[in-house]
Each structure stands twice: as structure tokens, then as C-alpha cells.
C-alpha positions as CSV (number, residue, x, y, z in Angstrom):
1,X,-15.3,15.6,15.2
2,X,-15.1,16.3,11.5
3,X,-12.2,14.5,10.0
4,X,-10.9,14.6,6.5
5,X,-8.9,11.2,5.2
6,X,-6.9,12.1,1.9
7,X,-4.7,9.9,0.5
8,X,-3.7,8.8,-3.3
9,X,-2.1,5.7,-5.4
10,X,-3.2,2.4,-5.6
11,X,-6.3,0.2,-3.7
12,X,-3.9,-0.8,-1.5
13,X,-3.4,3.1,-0.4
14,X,-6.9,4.0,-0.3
15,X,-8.3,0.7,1.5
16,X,-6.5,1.4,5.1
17,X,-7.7,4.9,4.9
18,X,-11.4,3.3,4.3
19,X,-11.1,1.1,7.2
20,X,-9.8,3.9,9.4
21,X,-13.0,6.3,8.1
22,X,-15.2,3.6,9.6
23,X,-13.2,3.6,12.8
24,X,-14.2,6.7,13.5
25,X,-17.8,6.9,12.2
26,X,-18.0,4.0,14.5
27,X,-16.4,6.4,17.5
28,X,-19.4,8.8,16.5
29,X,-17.2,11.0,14.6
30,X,-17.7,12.1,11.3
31,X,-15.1,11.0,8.5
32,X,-14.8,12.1,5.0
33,X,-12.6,10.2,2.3
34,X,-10.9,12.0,-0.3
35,X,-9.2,9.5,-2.5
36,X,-9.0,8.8,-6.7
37,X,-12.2,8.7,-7.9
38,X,-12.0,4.9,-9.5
39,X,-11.2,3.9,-5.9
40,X,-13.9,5.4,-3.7
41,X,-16.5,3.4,-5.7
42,X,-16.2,0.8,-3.3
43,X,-16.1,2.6,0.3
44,X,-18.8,4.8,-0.4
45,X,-21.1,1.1,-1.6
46,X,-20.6,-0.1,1.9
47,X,-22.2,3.8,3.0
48,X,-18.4,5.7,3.8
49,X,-18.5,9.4,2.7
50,X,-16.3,10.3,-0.2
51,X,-15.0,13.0,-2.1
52,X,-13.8,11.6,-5.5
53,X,-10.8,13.2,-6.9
54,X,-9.2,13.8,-10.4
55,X,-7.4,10.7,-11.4
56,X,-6.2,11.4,-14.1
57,X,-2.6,10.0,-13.4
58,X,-4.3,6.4,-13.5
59,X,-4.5,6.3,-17.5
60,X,-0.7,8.1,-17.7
61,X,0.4,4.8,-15.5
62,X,-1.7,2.8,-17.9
63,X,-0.5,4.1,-21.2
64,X,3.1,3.9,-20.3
65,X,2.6,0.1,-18.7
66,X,5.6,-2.0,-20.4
67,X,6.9,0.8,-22.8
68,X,10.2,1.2,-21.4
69,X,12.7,3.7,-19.6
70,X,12.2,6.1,-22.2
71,X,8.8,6.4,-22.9
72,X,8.1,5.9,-18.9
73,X,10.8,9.3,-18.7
74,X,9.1,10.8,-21.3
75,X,5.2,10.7,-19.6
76,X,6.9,11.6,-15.9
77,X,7.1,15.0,-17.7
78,X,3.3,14.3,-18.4
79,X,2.3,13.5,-15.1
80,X,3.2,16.9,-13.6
81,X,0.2,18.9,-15.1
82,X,-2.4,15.7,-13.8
83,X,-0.9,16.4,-10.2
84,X,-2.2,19.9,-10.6
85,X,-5.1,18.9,-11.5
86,X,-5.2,16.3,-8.7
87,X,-4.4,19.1,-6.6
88,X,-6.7,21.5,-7.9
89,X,-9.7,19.1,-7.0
90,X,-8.1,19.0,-3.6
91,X,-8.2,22.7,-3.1
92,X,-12.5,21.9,-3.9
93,X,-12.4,20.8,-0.3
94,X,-11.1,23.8,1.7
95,X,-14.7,24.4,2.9
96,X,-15.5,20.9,3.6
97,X,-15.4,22.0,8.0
98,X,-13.2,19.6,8.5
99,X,-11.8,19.7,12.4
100,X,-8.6,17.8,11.8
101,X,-7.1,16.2,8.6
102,X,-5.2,12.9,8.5
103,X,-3.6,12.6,5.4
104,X,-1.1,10.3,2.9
105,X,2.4,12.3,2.3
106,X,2.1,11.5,-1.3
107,X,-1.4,13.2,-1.5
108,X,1.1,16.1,-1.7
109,X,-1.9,18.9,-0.7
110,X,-3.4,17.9,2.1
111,X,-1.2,19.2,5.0
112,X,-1.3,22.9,3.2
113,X,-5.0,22.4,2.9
114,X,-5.2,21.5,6.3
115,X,-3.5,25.5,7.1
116,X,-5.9,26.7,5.0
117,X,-9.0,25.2,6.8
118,X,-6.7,26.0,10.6
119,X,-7.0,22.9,11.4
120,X,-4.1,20.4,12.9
121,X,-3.2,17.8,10.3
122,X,-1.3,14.3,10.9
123,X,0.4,11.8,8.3
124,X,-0.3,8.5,8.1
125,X,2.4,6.3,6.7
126,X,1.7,2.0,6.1
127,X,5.4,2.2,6.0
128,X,8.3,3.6,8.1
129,X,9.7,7.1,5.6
130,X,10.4,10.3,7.9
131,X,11.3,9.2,11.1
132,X,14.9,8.0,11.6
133,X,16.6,4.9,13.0
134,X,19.6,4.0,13.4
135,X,18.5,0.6,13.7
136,X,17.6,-0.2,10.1
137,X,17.9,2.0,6.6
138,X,15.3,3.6,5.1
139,X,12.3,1.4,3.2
140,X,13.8,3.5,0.1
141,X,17.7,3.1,0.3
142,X,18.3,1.0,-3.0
143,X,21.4,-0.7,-1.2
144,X,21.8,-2.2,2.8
145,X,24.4,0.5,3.6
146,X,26.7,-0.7,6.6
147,X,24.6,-0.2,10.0
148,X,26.2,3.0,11.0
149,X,25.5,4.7,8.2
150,X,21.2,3.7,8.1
151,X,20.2,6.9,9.6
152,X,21.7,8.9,7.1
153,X,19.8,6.8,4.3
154,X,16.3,8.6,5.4
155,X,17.7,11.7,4.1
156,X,16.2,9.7,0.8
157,X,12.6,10.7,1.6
158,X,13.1,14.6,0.8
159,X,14.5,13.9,-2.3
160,X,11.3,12.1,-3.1
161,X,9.5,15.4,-3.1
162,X,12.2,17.3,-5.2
163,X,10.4,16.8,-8.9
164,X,6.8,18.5,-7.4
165,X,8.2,20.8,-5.0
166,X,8.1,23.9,-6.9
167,X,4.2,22.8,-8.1
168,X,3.2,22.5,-4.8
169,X,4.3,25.8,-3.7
170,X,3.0,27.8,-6.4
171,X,-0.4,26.2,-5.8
172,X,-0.4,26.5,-1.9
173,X,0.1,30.7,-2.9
174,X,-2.3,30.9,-5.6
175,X,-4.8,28.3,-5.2
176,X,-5.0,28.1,-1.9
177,X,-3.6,31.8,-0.5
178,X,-1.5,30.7,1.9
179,X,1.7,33.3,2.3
180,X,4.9,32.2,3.7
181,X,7.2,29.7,3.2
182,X,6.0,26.2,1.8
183,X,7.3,23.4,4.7
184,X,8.4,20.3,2.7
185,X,7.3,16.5,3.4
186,X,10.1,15.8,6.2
187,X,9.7,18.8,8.0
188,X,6.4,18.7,7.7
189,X,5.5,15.1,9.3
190,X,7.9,15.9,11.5
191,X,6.0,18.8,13.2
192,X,2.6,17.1,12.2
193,X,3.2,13.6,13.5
194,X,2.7,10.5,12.2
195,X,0.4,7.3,12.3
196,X,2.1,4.3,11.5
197,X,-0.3,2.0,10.3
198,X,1.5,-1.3,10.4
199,X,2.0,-4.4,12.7
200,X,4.3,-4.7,15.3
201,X,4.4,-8.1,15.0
202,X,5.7,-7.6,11.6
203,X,7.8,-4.0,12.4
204,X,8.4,-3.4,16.1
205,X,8.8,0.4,17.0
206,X,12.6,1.0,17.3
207,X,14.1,1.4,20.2
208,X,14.8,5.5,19.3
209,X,11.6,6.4,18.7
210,X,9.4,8.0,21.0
211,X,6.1,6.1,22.0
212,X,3.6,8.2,20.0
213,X,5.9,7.3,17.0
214,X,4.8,2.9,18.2
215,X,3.0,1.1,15.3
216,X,-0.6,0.7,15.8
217,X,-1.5,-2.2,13.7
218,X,-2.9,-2.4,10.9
219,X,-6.1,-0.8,9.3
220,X,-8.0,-3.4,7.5
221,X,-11.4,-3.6,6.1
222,X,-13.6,-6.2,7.1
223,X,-14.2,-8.7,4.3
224,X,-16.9,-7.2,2.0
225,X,-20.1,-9.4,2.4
226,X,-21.5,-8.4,-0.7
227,X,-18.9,-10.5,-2.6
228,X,-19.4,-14.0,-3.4
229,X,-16.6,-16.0,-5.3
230,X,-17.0,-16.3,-9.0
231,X,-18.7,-20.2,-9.8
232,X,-16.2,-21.0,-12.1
233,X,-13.5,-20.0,-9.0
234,X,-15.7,-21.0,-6.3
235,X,-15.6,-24.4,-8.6
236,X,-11.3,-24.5,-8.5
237,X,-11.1,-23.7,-5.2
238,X,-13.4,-26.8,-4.1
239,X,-11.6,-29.3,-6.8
240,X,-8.4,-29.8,-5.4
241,X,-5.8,-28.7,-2.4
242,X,-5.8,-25.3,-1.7
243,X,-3.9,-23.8,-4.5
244,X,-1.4,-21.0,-4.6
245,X,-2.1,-17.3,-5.1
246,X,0.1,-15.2,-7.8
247,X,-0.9,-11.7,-8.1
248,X,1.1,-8.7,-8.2
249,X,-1.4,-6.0,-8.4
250,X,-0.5,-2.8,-9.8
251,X,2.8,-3.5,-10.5
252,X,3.9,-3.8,-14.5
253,X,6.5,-6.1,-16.1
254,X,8.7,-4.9,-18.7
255,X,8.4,-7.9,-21.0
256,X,4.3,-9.8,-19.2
257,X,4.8,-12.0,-22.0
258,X,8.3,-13.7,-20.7
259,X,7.5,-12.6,-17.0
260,X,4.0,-14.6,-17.5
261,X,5.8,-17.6,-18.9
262,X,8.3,-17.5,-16.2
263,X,5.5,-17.7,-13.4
264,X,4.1,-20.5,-15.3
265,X,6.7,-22.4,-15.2
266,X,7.3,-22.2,-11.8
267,X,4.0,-23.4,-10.9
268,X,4.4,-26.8,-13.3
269,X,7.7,-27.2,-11.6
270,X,6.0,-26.5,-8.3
271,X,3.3,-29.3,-8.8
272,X,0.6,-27.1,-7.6
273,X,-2.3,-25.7,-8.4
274,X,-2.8,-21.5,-8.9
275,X,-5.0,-18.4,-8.9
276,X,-3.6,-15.9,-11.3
277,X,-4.7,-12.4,-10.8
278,X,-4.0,-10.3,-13.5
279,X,-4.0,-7.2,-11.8
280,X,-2.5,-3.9,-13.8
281,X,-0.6,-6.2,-16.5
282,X,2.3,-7.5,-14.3
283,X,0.8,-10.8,-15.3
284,X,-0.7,-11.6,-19.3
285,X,-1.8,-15.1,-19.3
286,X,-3.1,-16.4,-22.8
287,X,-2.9,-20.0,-22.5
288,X,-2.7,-21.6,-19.4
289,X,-3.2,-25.3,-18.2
290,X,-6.4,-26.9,-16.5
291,X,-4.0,-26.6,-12.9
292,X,-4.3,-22.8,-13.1
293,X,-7.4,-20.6,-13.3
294,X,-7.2,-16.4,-14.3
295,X,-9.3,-13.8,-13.0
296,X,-9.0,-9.8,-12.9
297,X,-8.6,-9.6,-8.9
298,X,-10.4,-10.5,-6.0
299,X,-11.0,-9.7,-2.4
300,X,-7.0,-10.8,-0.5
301,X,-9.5,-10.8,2.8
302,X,-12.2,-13.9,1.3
303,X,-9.8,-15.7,-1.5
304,X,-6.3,-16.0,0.9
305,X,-7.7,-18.2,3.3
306,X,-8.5,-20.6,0.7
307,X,-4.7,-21.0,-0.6
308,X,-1.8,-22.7,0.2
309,X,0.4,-19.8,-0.3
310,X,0.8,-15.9,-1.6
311,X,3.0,-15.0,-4.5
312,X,3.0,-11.5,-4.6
313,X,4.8,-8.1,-5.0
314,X,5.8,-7.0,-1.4
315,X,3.4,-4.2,-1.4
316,X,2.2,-3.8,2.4
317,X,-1.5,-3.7,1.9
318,X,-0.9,-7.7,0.2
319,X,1.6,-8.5,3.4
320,X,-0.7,-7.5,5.6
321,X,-3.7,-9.4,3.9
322,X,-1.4,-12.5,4.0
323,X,-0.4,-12.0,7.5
324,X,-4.0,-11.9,8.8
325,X,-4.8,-15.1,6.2
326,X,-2.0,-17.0,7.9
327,X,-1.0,-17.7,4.5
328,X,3.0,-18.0,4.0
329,X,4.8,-16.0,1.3
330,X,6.7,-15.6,-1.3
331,X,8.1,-12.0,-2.4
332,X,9.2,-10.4,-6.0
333,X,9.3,-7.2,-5.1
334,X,9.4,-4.7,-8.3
335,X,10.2,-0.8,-6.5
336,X,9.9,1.4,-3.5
337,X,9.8,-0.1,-0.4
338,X,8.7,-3.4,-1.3
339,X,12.6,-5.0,-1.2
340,X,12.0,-3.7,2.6
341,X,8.5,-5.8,3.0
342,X,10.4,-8.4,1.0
343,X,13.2,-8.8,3.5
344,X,11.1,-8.5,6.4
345,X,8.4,-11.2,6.1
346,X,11.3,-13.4,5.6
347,X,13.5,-12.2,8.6
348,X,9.6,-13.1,11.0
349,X,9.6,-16.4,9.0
350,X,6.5,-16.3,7.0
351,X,7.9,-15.7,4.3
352,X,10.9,-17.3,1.4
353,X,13.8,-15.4,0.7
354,X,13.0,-12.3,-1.2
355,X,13.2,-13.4,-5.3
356,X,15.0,-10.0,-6.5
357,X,16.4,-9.2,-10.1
358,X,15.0,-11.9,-12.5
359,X,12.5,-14.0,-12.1
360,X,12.9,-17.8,-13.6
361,X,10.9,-20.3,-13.2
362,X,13.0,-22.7,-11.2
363,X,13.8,-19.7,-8.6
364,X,10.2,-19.4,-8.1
365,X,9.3,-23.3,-7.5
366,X,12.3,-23.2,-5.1
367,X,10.7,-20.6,-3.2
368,X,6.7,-21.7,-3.0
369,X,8.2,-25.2,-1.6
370,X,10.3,-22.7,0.8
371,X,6.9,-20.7,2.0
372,X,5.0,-23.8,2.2
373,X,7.1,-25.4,5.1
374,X,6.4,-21.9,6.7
375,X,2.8,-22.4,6.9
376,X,3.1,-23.2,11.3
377,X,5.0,-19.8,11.3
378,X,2.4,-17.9,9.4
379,X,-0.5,-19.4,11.6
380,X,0.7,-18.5,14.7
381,X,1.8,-15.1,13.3
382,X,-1.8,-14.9,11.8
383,X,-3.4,-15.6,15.5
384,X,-1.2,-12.6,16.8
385,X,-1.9,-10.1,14.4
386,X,-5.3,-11.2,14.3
387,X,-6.1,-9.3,17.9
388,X,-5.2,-6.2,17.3
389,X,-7.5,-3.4,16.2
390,X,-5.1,-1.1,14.3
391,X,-7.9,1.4,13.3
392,X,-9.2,1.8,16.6
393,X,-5.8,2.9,17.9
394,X,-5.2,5.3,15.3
395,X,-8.6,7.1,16.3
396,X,-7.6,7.9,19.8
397,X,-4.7,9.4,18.6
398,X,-6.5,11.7,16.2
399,X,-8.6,12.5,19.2
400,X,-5.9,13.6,20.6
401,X,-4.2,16.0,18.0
402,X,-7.7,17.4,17.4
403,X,-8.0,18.2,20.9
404,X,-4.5,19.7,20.7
């Protein structure tokens, strides 16, 4: 079975969909990754077939990191004619032979590509967006609405789609010569189905879902043994008590300057030792004390295990590396559905109270002393989420939709 991955956005979107591709080459079936070309460099070292595409949107994200609501306003007008581009190196692939493709919603093409190559297609989803509950709101509501009105909240995911909708459907006609009417996101997951690739030890499946809607676990790559810890890291790490981890990966701070010295703070206040990672710019270090060390990023999978606790941004892919680390946490989420992640590590216990609105540095010494008398918690979590084999559940469930 041929099977084309596609998926867009940051590592932390294309690394599941990595770890799933070698699932299934390890099935005997045949995966190809379609993903941002700056972030298939690494699956395809480790021997995963890729199909780099345009990205394009990555420097738009970078030029407009810190510059404020208008100029951010200004370039989403400028990121509508890099999509099409992003979508027109999609459309490269509707010869690729794929038997079945498994696809991000945000990839925006890839279902539409999948009628164009008459195959069955299936989302796949890290967090919970087009399937209902009445049991909690949707990962996007802004506000906890009162609890009989959180199944009306997912109504939130269409409008998601509203800015590219009319893009999308003049390029499923002309690009890709599909007639007919174009489906949008919801109704489309909702007639593909959906993988959820999360842990029900951290999200259990609702009780109104139906069984092929259950969490699978998550999807994680195995720790990249090519990697070896910098000296000067491996050197920090070895000189003191496990330290804690800040890093907030591609998330951007308004002011980094004030944000930075507000982080700093907190970990003088804290008494501990830290790892910065620097990440997209959330986090601009210039000067810092011989108690903290900087570096650009490193493997969450080898460098975790060796700290005390995670400072972070509440994006899934970093919960999840935390979860398997059995390192506690502590949350400043920044957008989308990371308030949600936020809230929910702390509801399991491995996790402080979420820090939302602004960060100071007393708040943030509060909460590392918080996560660190959550370390028993995050073991024994850890030991649970450690047997499951997410990827390897999602694969029998492709088999299934390929075989119809």
C-alpha cells in the first residue's frame, strides 16, 4: 500500500507524520512525506521518503516576528499568494500512485488531491477540531462557555477555513480539474474520518464519540541517534541538578526583550538552574548568568530526561515530549489550542496552573516550584503513556480505509 502523509506548520506538525511514515514502512507498506521543505531534511536523513514542498510562508512568519498587529494584518494579505504556491507544489504530486492519503486539515489540498488521484483520504488531527462534544468546548473557543453551550463552540473550526476558502476552490477547478462543488474542512473530515493522534491518558475519547473517533496515542519518533549533546551542554547538564527547560519553539513574543527578562527573572527567583532554547524568537537572551546556558534547540526526546522540569508553550508535540520524559510542566500558552493543552496537563496533574496573559517573573518562579512537587505525578503518567504504540494503531486503521 502506497500512502501519501501531507501535512504543514511547524516541526512539531511534521514530526508525528514522520513517525507515522515509519510505522507503516515498517508494516511493509510504502509511505511518502509531503511536508515544508526546511522540515523534511531530517526524516528523509534517517532514510523516510519525502516530497519537499514550497515554504515560502516560513520567511512571511519570520519577517513579521514581533512587528505588531498591524504589520502581522498587513503580511496575512501576503500570505495568501505563498498558499498557492504551497498548493501549487501540492498539485506536483497528483501522479505520485498513492493508494490512500492521510493528511493535516491545514495542509488545505490534500483531501481534493486525494479525489483527483481516486483514492480514500483521512485527517489526522494531534488535537480534537471537527468532531463535537458536548463534554468539553472546542481547543479553539477563546472563552470556557457554560457546559451546555461547548458543542456549539466547534462551529469555530469552519470559520478557520473562511480566509482561504475561495483559493482553494479555484485551485481544486483549475489546477487540479476537479468539477463540482468544493466540500469544506468540517464536512470534509467528517465524511473522511479522522486519526486522532493523542494520548488517552492525557484526552480520553468522550463518551459521544463513536470508537473509530478513540485516541490512538501518540506518534513519536524515536530519539535520533545521530545526535550527541553539544560539550559545552553536555558539560551544564553534568555540573549541577538537573536544570529546568524553557523553550517555546515557534512561538514569537511581542516585546523578546522584556519577555526574555521576565523568564530570567523567574529562574533567579526560582533558584535553579536552565536550558534556554531560543527557538523562533519567543526568547532573545543577550546576557545571561553562569546558572543558565542558551542554545538554538535541541532534540525534547534526548535533552528532557535530563531536567527537572519543562517551561514551555502548550504546543502538543512539546506536551507530549514531556509526557513521555516524565518531566512535570509548566504552561504559557501564546494561541490556538495551546490554552486547551495548557488546562489539561494541569487538570491530569503534571502540570502548574496554566500562566495566561502576562508573564512576570514572580508568576513564573511560583509555578516551576508548583511543577516540581508534581514530578511523582509525571513519572507514573510517563510509565503509562510510555506503552503505547500510537503510530502502530493509526496504521491499522489506514489499512482499513484503504481497503474500504
Amino acid at each position: 500500500m502506497r500512502v501519501l502523509l501531507v501535512t504543514t506548520g511547524s516541526r512539531g506538525d511534521v514530526e508525528p507524520f514522520a513517525a507515522l511514515g515509519f510505522a507503516l514502512a515498517r508494516a511493509g507498506h510504502e509511505p511518502l512525506l509531503a511536508a515544508p521543505r526546511r522540515l523534511t531534511e531530517d526524516a528523509a536523513a534517517r532514510g523516510l521518503p519525502v516530497a519537499p514542498l514550497d515554504d515560502g510562508i516560513f520567511a512571511l512568519q519570520e519577517e513579521v516576528a514581533g512587528t505588531g498587529t498591524r504589520a502581522s494584518l498587513t503580511a496575512a494579505r501576503s500570505a495568501l499568494p505563498l498558499l498557492r504556491r504551497w498548493l501549487d507544489d501540492l498539485a506536483t504530486l497528483r501522479d505520485c500512485g498513492a493508494d490512500v492519503v492521510v493528511y493535516a486539515p491545514k495542509s488545505l489540498g490534500a483531501p481534493h488531491l486525494a479525489d483527483r488521484l481516486g483514492v480514500p483520504s483521512i485527517a489526522a488531527l494531534p488535537v480534537p477540531l471537527f468532531t463535537p462534544t458536548a463534554r468539553f468546548p472546542s481547543p479553539l473557543s477563546p472563552v470556557r462557555p457554560p457546559r451546555f453551550l461547548n458543542r456549539a463552540s466547534w462551529r469555530l473550526a469552519g470559520v478557520v477555513e473562511a480566509p482561504y476558502r475561495r483559493m482553494v476552490r479555484t485551485w481544486r477547478s483549475e489546477v487540479l480539474g476537479l468539477a463540482g462543488p468544493t466540500p469544506g474542512l468540517t464536512e470534509r473530515v467528517a465524511h473522511d474520518g479522522v486519526l486522532h493522534a493523542w494520548s488517552p491518558h492525557l484526552l480520553p475519547a468522550p463518551e459521544d464519540w463513536t470508537a473509530d473517533l478513540a485516541p490512538t496515542g501518540f506518534w513519536s519518533l524515536p530519539p535520533d541517534g545521530g545526535w550527541s549533546p553539544p560539550a559545552a551542554l553536555d558539560r551544564f547538564l553534568d555540573a549541577g541538578e538537573p536544570p529546568v527547560y524553557v523553550g517555546f519553539g515557534s512561538m514569537l513574543a511581542k516585546d523578546p526583550g522584556s519577555f526574555t527578562r521576565e523568564v530570567l527573572d523567574g529562574l533567579h527567583r526560582s533558584g535553579r538552574r536552565a536550558v534556554l532554547a531560543t527557538g523562533w524568537g519567543a526568547l532573545r537572551p543577550t546576557r545571561v548568568p553562569d546558572t543558565v546556558h542558551v542554545l538554538d534547540q535541541a532534540p525534547h526526546a534526548l535533552l528532557l530526561p535530563r531536567t527537572a522540569v519543562a517551561v514551555h508553550h502548550g504546543g502538543v508535540g512539546t506536551v507530549a515530549a514531556a509526557l513521555r520524559a516524565g518531566v512535570p510542566q509548566v504552561v504559557k500558552p501564546f494561541l490556538g489550542d495551546q490554552p486547551f493543552w495548557a488546562r489539561r496537563v494541569h487538570e491530569i496533574g503534571v502540570a502548574a496552573a496554566p500562566l495566561t496573559g502576562r508573564l512576570t517573573g514572580d508568576r513564573l518562579a511560583a509555578a516551576i516550584d508548583d511543577a516540581a512537587a508534581r514530578a511523582d505525578t509525571a513519572r507514573t503518567t510517563a510509565a503509562r503513556v510510555g506503552e503505547e504504540d500510537g503510530a502502530s494503531a493509526a496504521v491499522v486503521r489506514i489499512e482499513r480505509v484503504a481497503a474500504g
